[in-house]
C-alpha positions as CSV (number, residue, x, y, z in Angstrom):
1,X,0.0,0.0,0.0
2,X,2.7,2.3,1.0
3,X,4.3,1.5,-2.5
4,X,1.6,1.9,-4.4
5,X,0.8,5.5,-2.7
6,X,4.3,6.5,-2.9
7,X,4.9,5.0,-6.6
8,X,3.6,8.0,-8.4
9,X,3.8,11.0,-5.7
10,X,4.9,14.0,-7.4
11,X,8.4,14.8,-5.4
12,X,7.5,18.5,-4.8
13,X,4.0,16.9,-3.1
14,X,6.7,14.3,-1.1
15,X,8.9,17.7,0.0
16,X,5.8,19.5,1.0
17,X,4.7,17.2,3.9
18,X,7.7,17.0,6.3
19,X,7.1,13.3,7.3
20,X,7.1,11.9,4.1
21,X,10.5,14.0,3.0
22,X,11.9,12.4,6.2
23,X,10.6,9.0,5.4
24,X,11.9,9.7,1.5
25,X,15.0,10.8,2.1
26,X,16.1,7.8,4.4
27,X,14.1,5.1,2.2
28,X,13.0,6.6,-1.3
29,X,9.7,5.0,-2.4
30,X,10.2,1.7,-1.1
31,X,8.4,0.2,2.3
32,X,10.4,0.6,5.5
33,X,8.6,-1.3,8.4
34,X,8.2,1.2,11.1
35,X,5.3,2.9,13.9
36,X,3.5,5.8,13.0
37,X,5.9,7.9,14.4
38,X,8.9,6.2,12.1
39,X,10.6,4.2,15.1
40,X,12.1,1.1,13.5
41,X,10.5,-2.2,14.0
42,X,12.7,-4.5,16.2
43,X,12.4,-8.4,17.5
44,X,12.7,-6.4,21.0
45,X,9.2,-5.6,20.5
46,X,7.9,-9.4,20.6
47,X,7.1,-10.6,23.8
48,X,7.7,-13.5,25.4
49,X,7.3,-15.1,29.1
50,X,7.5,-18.5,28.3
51,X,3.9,-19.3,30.1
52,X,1.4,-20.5,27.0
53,X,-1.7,-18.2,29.1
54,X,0.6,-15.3,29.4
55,X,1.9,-15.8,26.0
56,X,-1.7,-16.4,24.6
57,X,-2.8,-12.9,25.9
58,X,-0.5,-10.9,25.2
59,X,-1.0,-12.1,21.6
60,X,-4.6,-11.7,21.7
61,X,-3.8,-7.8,23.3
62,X,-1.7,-7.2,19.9
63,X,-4.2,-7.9,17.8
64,X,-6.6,-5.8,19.3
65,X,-4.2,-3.3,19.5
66,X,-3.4,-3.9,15.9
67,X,-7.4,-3.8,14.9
68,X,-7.3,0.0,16.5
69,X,-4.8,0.9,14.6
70,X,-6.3,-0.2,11.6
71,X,-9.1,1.4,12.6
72,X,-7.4,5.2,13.1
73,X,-6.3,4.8,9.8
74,X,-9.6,4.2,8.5
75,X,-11.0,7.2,10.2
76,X,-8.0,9.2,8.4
77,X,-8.1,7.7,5.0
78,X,-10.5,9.0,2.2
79,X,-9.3,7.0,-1.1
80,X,-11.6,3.8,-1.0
81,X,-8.6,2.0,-2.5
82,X,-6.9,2.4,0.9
83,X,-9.9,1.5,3.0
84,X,-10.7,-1.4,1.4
85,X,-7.7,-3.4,2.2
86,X,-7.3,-1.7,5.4
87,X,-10.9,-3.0,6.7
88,X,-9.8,-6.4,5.5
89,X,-6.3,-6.4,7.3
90,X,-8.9,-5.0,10.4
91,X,-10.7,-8.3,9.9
92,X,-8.1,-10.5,9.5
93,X,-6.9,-9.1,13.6
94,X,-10.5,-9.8,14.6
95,X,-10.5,-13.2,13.5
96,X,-6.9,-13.9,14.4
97,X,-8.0,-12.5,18.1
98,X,-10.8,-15.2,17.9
99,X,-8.4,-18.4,17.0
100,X,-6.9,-16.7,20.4
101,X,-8.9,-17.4,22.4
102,X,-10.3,-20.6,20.8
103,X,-6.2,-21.6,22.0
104,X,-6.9,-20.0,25.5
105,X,-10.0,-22.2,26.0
106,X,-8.3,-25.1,25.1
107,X,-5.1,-24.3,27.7
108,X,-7.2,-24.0,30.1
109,X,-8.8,-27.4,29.5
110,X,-5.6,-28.6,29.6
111,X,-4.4,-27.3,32.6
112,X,-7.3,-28.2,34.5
113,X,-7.5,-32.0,32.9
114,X,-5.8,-35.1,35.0
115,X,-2.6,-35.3,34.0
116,X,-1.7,-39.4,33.9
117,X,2.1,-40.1,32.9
């Protein structure tokens, strides 16, 4: 998407918004992966504590947090051929929150069945 925004941006429109120069004149017109605010992704950023329930909801708390933010940019998009695939990708974290908690059902099942070695 950012690609296919970026692709055919006039460069005097890309120098006018501050942001985007920033983002240009680091990375051109390809995708860098990054937040909102251009911070870098990192591994350090995945979260781990090694407990399958802890572990479960934190992932089920990123995709919620990922739905929002799919959501914001929703709210601040007016080209339908943005929205569209951003109210998919909003789905897709609804769904992936449900297959969640489908695998938190079933770790709790297991931790509260007879365990027979």
């Amino acid at each position: 998407m950012v690609h296919q925004l970026m692709k055919d941006a006039p460069i005097e429109e890309i120098a006018a918004d501050g942001a985007t120069a920033v983002y240009y004149t680091d990375h051109g017109r390809a995708s860098w992966i990054s937040t909102g605010t251009g911070v870098p992704f990192t591994g350090a950023y995945i979260q781990s504590k090694g407990d399958p329930i802890a572990d479960i909801y934190e992932d089920m708390a990123a995709e919620q947090k990922a739905r929002a933010t799919y959501e914001y940019l929703i709210n601040l998009a007016d080209d339908p051929d943005v929205i569209d695939p951003l109210r998919w990708l909003r789905e897709r974290e609804v769904v992936h929150f449900q297959r969640f908690g489908e695998i938190m059902n079933k770790l709790y099942e297991w931790k509260d069945s007879k365990k027979i070695f």
